[in-house]
C-alpha positions in Angstrom: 6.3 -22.2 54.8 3.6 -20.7 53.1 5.2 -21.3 49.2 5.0 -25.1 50.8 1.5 -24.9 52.2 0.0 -23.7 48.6 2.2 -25.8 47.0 1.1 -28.8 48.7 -3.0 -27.9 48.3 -1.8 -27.7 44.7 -1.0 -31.1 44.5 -3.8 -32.7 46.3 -6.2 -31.1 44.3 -4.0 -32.3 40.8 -3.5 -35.8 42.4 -7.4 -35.8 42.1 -6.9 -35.1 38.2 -3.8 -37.2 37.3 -3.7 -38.4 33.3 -3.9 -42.3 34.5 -4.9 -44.0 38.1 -1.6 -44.7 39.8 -0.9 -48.7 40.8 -1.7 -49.4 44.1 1.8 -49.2 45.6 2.0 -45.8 44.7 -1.7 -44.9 46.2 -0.9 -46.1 49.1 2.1 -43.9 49.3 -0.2 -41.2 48.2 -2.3 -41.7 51.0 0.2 -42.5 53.6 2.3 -39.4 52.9 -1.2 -37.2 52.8 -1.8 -38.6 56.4 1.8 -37.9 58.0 1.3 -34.1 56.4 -1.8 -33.3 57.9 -2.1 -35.8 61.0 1.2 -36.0 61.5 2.4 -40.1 63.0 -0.1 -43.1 62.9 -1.8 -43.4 66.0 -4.6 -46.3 67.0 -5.0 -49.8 66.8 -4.0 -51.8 63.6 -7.0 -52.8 61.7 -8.0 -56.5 62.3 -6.9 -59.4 59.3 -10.6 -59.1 57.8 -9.9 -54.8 56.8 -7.1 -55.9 54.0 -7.6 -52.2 52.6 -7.6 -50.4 56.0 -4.3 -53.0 57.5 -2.9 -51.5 53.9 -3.4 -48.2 54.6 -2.3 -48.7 58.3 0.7 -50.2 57.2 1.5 -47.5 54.9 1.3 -44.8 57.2 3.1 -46.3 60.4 5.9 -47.4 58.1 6.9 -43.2 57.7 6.6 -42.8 61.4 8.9 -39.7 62.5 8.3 -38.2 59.3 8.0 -34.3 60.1 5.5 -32.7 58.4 7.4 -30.0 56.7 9.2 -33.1 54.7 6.0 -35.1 54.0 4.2 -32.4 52.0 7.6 -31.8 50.1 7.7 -35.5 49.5 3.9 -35.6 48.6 4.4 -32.7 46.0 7.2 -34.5 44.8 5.6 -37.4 44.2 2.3 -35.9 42.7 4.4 -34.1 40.0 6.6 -37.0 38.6 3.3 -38.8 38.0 1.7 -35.9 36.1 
């Protein structure tokens, strides 16, 4: 568990230095899988039609509902090293 811990602060601090800016599909995967690791599920009201960015990021996040936490920071390191 601790490998996993280090290994995921790795990656958050490289996802902040990656060799080109991901598409926004992919950020928002980024984000939504950062959120489920250290949050854990999506909680609160979904943002209203006006906050496209934060209905985005809403979205993004509920749709890995159940996730455990354990398996989102794999999936975040994962994800961080295939777009090094």
């Amino acid at each position: 568990m601790a490998k996993l811990k280090a290994a995921f602060e790795k990656a958050v601090t490289e996802s902040k230095q990656l060799p080109e800016k991901p598409d926004n599909m992919t950020l928002l995967k980024i984000y939504a899988l950062y959120k489920q690791a250290t949050e854990g599920d999506c909680e609160g009201k979904r943002p209203g039609f006006t906050d496209m960015v934060g209905r985005a990021k809403f979205d993004a996040w509920a749709a890995i509902k159940g996730k455990g936490n354990e398996e989102a920071k794999q999936d975040y390191v994962d994800l961080i090293e295939s777009l090094k």
